[in-house]
MDAnalysis code that builds the backbone (N, CA, C; Angstrom):
import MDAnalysis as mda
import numpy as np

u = mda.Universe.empty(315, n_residues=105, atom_resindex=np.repeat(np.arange(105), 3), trajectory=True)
u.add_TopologyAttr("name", ["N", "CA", "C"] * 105)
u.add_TopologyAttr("resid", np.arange(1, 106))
u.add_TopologyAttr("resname", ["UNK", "UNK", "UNK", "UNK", "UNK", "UNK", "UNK", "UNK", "UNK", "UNK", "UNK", "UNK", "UNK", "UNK", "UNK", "UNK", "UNK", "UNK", "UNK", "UNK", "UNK", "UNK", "UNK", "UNK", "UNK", "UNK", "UNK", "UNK", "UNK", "UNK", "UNK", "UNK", "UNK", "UNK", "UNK", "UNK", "UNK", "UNK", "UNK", "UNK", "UNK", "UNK", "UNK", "UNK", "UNK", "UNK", "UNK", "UNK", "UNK", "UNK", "UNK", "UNK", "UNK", "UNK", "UNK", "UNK", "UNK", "UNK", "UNK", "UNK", "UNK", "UNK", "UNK", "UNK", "UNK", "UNK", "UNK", "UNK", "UNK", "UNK", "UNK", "UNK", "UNK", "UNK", "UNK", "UNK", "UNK", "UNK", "UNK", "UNK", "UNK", "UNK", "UNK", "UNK", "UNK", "UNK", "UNK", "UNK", "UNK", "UNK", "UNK", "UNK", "UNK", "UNK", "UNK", "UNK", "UNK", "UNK", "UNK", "UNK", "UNK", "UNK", "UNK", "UNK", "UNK"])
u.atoms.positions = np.array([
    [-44.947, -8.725, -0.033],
    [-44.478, -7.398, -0.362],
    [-44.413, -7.265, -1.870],
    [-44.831, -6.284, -2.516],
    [-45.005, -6.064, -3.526],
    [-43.297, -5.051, -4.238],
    [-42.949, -6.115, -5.520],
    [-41.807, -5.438, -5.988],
    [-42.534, -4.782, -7.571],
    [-42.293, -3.456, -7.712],
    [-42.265, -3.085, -8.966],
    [-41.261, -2.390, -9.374],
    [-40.040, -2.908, -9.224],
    [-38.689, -1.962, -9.437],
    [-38.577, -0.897, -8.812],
    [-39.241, -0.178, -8.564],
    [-38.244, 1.324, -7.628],
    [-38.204, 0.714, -5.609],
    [-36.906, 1.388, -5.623],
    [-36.389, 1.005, -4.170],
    [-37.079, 2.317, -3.176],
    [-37.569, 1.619, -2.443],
    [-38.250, 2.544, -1.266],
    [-37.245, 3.295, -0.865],
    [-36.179, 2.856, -0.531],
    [-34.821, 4.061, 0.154],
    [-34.156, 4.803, -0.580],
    [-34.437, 4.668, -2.096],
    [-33.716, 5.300, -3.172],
    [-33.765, 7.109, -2.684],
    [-33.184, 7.754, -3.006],
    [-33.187, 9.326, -3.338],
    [-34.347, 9.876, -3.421],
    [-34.898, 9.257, -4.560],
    [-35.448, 9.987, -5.040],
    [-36.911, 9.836, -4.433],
    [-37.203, 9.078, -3.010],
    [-38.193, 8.916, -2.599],
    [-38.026, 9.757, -1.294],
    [-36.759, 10.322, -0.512],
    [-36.534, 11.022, -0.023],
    [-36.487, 12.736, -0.324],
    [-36.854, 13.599, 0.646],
    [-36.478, 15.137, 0.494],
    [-35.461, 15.427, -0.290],
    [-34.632, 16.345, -1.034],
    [-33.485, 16.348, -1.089],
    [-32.853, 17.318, 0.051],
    [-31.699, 17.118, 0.456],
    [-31.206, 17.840, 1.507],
    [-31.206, 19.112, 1.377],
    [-31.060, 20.003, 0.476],
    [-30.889, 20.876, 0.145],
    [-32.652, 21.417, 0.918],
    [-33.916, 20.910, 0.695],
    [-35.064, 21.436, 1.009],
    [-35.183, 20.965, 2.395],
    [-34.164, 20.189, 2.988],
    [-34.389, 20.268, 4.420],
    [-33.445, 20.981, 5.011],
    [-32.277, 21.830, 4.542],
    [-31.833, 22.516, 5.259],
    [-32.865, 23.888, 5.380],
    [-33.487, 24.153, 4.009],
    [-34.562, 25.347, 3.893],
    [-35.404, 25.085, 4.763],
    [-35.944, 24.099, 5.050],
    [-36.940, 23.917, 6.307],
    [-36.414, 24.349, 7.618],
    [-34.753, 24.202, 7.955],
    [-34.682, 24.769, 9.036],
    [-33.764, 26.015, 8.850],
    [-34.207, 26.724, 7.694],
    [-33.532, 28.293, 8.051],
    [-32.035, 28.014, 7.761],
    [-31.388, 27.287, 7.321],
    [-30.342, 26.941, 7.135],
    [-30.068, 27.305, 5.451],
    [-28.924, 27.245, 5.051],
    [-28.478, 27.358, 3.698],
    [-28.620, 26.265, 2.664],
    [-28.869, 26.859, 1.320],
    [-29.462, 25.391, 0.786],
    [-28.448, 24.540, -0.574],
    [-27.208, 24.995, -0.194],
    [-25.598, 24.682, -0.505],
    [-25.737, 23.697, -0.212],
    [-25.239, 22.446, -0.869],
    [-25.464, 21.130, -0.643],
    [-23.868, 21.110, -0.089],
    [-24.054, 19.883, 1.252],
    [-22.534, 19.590, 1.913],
    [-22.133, 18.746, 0.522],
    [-20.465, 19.101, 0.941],
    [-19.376, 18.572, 0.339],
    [-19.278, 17.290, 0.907],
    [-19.306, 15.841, 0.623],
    [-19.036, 14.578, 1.441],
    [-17.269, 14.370, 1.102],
    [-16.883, 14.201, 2.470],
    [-15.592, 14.469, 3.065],
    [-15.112, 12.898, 3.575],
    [-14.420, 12.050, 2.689],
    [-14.478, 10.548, 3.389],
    [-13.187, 10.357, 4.548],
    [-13.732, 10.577, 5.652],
    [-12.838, 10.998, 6.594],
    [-11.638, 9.559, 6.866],
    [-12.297, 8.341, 6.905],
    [-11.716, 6.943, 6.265],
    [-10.005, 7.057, 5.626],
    [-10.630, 7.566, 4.123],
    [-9.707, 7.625, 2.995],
    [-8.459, 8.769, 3.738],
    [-9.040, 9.626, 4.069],
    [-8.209, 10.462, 4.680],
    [-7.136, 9.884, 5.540],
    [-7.915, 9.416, 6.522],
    [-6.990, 8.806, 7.521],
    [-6.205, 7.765, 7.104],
    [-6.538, 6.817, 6.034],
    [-5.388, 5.637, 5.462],
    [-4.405, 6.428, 4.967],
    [-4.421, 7.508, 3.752],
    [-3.918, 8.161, 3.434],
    [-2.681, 9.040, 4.623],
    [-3.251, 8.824, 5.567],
    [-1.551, 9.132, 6.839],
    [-1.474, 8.610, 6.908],
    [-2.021, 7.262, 7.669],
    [-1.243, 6.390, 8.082],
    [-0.527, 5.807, 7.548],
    [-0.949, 5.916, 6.100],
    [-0.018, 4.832, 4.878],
    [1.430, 6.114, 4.791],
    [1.186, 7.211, 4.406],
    [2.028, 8.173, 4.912],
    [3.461, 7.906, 5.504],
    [2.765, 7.892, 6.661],
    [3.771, 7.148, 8.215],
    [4.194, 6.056, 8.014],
    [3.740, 5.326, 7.711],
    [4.134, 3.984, 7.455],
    [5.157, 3.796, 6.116],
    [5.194, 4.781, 5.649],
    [6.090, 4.373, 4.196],
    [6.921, 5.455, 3.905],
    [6.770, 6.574, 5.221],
    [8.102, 7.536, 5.373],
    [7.761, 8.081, 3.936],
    [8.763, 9.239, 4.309],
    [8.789, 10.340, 3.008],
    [9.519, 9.396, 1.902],
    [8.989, 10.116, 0.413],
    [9.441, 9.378, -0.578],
    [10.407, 10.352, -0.802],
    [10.335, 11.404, -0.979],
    [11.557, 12.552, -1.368],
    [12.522, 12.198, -0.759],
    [12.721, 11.159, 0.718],
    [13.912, 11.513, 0.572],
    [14.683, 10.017, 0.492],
    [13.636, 8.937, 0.318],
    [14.402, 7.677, -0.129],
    [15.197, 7.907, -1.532],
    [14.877, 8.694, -2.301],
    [15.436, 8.691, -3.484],
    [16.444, 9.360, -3.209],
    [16.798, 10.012, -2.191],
    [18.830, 10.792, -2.066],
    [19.587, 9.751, -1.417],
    [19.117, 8.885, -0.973],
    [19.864, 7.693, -0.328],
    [20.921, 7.412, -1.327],
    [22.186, 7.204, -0.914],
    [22.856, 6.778, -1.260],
    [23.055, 5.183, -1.515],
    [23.074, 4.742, -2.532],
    [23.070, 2.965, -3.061],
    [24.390, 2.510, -2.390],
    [24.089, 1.694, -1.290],
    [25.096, 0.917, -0.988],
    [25.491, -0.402, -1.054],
    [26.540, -0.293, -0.723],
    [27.643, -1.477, -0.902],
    [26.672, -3.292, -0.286],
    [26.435, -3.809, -1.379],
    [26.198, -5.523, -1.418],
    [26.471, -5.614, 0.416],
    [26.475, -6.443, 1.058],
    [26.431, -7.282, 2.251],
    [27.080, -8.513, 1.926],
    [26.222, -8.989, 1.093],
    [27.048, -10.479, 0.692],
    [27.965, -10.362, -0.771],
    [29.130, -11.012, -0.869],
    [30.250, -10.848, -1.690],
    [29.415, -11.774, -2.828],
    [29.964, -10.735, -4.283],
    [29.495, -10.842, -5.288],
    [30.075, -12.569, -5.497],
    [31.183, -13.020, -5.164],
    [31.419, -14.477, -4.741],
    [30.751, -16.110, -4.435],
    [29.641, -15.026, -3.450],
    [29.214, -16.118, -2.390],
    [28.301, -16.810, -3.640],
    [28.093, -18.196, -2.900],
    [27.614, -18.990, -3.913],
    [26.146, -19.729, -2.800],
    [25.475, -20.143, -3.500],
    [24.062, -20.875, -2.588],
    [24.628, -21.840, -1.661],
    [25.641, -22.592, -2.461],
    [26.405, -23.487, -1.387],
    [26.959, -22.704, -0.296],
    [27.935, -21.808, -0.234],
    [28.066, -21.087, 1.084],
    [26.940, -20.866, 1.964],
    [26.316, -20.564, 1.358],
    [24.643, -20.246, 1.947],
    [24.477, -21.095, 2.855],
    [24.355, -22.393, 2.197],
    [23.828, -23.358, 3.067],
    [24.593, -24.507, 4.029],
    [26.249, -24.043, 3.664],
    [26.431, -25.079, 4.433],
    [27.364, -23.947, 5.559],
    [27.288, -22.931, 5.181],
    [27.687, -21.976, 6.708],
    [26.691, -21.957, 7.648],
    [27.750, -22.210, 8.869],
    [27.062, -22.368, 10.122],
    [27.333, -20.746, 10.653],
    [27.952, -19.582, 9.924],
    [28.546, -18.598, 10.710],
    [27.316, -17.231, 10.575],
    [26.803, -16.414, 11.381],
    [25.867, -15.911, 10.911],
    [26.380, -14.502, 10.321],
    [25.608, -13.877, 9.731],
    [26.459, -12.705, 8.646],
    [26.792, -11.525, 9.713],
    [27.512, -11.124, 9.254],
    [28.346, -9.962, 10.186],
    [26.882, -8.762, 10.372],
    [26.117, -8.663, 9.118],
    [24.997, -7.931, 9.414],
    [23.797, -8.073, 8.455],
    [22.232, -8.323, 8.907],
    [21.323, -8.101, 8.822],
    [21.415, -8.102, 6.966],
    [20.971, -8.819, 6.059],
    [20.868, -8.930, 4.392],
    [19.903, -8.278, 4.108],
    [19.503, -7.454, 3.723],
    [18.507, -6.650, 3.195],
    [17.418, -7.505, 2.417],
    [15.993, -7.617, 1.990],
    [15.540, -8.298, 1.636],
    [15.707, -8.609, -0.272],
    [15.263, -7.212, -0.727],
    [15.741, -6.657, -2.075],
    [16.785, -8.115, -2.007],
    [17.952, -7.732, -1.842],
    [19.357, -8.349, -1.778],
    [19.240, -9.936, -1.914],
    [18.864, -10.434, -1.093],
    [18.651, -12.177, -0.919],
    [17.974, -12.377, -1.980],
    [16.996, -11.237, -2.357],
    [15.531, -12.264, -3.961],
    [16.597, -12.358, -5.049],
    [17.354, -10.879, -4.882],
    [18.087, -10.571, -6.245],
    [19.122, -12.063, -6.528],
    [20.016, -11.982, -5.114],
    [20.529, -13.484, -5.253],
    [19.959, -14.972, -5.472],
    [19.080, -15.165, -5.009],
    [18.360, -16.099, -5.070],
    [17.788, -16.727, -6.219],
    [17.251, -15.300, -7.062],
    [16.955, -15.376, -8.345],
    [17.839, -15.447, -9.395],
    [19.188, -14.963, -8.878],
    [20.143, -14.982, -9.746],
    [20.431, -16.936, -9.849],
    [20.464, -17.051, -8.606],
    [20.949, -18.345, -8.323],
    [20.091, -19.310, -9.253],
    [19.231, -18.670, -9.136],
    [17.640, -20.062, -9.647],
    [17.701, -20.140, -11.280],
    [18.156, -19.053, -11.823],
    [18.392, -19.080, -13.332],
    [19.041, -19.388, -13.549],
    [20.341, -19.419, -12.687],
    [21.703, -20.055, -13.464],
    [21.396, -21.646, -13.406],
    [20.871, -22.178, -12.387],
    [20.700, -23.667, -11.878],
    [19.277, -24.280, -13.190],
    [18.608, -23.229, -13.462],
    [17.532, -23.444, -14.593],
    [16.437, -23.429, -13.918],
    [16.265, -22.743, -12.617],
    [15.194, -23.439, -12.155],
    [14.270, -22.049, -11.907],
    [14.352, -21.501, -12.847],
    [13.168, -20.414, -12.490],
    [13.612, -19.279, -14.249],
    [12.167, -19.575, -14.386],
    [12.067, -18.975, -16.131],
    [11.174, -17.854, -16.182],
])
């Protein structure tokens, strides 16, 4: 097969659409390409991540774990927390914890 740089499937070896809609009596307004894809991530990501307007009226609440608790409580309680630690919450501690101990710069 013989290569001399131009691509057989390129454009410009094709009609342009516009002269094949004129071939069939049709309008020669080129379509708008509509990426129906992008669209659809675009809800679903949507849905999935809930309205933003209204995470921001949330009211900031109250810690779970007492400004107190120490890593040692952490680990040597056997009692499980009265409720569910938010994730945010545990890094913030954790990280707090890891700098004071030196172990994270």
């Amino acid at each position: 097969m013989e290569t001399n740089g131009t691509n057989h499937h390129s454009r410009e070896n094709r009609p342009s659409t516009g002269s094949n809609n004129a071939n069939r009596g049709q309008s020669t307004e080129e379509e708008v390409f509509v990426n129906q894809a992008q669209m659809t991530w675009h809800e679903v990501r949507r849905q999935w991540a809930g309205d933003q307007s209204q995470k921001s009226k949330r009211m900031p609440r109250e810690p779970i774990m007492s400004w107190t608790t120490t890593y040692e409580d952490l680990l040597c309680s056997t009692e499980l927390f009265q409720q569910p630690i938010p994730l945010a919450e545990m890094v913030d501690f954790l990280v707090d914890t890891w700098h004071e101990e030196g172990l994270y710069d």
